[in-house]
N, C-alpha and C positions, 0 to 999 in steps of 0.2 A: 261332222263326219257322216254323219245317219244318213243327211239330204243327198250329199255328195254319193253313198251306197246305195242311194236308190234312184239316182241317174238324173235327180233336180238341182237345179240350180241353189246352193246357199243362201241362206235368208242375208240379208244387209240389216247388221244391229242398230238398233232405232236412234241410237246415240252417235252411229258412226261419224267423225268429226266435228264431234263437242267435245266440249273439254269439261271432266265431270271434277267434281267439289264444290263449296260453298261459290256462289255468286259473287262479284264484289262490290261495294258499295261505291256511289260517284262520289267525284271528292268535288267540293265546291265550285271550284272554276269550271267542272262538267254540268251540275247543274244549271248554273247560270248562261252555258254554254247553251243547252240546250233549249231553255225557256225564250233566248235573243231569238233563237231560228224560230221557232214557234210562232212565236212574237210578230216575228217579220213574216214570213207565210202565213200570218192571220187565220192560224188553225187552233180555233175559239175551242172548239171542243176538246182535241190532243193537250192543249197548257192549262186547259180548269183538269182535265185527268192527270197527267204529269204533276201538277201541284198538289191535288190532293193528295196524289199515291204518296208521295212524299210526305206531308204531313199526319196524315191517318196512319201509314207505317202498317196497313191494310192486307193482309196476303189478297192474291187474285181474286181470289173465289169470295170473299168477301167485298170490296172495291167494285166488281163489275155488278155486283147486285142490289147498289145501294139506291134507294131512292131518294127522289126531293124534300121527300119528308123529314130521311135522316140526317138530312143536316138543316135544316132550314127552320125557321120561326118566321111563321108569314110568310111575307116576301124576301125576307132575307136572309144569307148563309151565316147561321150561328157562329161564336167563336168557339164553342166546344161544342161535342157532339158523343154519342153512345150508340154504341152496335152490339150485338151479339153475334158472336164468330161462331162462324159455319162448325169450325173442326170441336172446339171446344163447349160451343155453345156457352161460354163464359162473358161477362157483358165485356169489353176494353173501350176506352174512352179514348178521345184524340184532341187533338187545339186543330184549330184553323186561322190561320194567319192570316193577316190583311189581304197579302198579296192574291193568296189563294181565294180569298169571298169574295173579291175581285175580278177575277177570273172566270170562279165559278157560277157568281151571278150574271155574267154576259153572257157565257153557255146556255146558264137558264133559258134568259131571255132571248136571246137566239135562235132557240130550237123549239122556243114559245113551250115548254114542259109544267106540268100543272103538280102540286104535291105530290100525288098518290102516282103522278112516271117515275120509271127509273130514269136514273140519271144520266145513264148511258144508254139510251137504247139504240137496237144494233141495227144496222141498216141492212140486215139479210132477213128476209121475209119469210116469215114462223117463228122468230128467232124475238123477246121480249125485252133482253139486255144484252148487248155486247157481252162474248163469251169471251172465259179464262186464254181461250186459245188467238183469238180476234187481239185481244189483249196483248200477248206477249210478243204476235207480232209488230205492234205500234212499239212496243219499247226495245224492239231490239232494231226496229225505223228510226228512233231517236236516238238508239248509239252510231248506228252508222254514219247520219247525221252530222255527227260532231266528227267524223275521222275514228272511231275506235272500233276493235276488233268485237262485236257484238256477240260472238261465240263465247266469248269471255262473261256476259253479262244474262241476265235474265230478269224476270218480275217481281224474285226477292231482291233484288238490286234497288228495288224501288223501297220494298221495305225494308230493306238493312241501311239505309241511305242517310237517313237523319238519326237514327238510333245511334249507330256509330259514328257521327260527327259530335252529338251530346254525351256520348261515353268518353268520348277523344277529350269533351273539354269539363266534365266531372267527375269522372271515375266513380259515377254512381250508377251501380249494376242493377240496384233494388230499384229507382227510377226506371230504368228503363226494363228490366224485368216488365210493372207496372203496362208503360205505352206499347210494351210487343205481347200483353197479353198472357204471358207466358205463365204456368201453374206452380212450377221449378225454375230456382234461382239458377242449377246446373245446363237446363237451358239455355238461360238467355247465354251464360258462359258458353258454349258450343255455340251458338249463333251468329256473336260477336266472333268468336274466332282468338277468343282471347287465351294466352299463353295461362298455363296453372301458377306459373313464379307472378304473374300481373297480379293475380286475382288473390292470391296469397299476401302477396306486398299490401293491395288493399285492406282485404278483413284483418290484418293486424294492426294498421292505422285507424280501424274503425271499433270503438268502447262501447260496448253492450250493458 
């Protein structure tokens, strides 16, 4: 109203057609959907990031500033690994899968990267790692990708993605608490998106 009384044009809200609430996590045939295309356009670097975001369960800001060191022994991608998170500066630990060392090691050598690079570094000049923002536009390139509405999706998509498919098949909150890092178990509960009657059925199946 204020803009409009003093004869300027209304600002346009930064969100204007997004759709706001929790992101949602891919369900398996998306993943895999998305890793074939990758795959087949031999974008070495987009499917070693795509697998790890996945596996690490990583918010952005942490993900885009990891280096070769933090996953690696030697020459090769660890199966486990430890970061210390930006927000919390709390250490969380992650797995890394075959597929993903896999992956991530052909990147390496790729882009011929020495321990102490990041792992992503950005192809815009000043710039030392691929940014948070650089970032989410590749993943919301991998939803469209696949046919889905990318509006719907974002960079927690990538982190709520396997959290939620290992919630789906243990119903162990305290595990995954754990891999998302989280301080509070009410947390992860808001994260996952899970109902209070779920999480109540749980802790009364569960003998302390």
């Amino acid at each position: 109203m204020e803009a409009i009384a003093n004869g300027s044009a209304p600002r346009t809200p930064w969100n204007k057609g997004k759709l706001a609430g929790q992101k949602p996590p891919l369900k398996l045939r998306e993943i895999w959907a998305i890793r074939i295309r990758l795959q087949l356009a031999s974008k070495t670097r987009d499917l070693a990031m795509f697998n790890l975001a996945i596996d690490s369960k990583l918010r952005a800001c942490d993900l885009t500033k990891l280096r070769v060191s933090d996953i690696c022994l030697g020459s090769q991608v660890a199966s486990r690994a430890t970061v210390i998170q930006q927000k919390t500066q709390r250490p969380v630990q992650f797995e890394i899968t075959e597929q993903t060392r896999a992956s991530t090691e052909a990147w390496i050598r790729a882009a011929g990267l020495s321990k102490d690079n990041y792992l992503f570094p950005s192809r815009i000049h000043g710039s030392a790692h691929i940014s948070t923002r650089q970032y989410s536009r590749l993943v919301h390139r991998w939803i469209r990708a696949i046919g889905l509405n990318d509006s719907a999706y974002g960079t927690h998509t990538m982190r709520r993605t396997k959290a939620s498919l290992i919630y789906r098949r243990t119903k162990n909150l305290r595990a995954i608490q754990l891999l998302l890092g989280h301080s509070k178990l009410e947390s992860t509960v808001r994260y996952l998106g899970i109902e209070v009657d779920d999480a109540l059925e749980m802790a009364e199946q569960t003998d302390v």
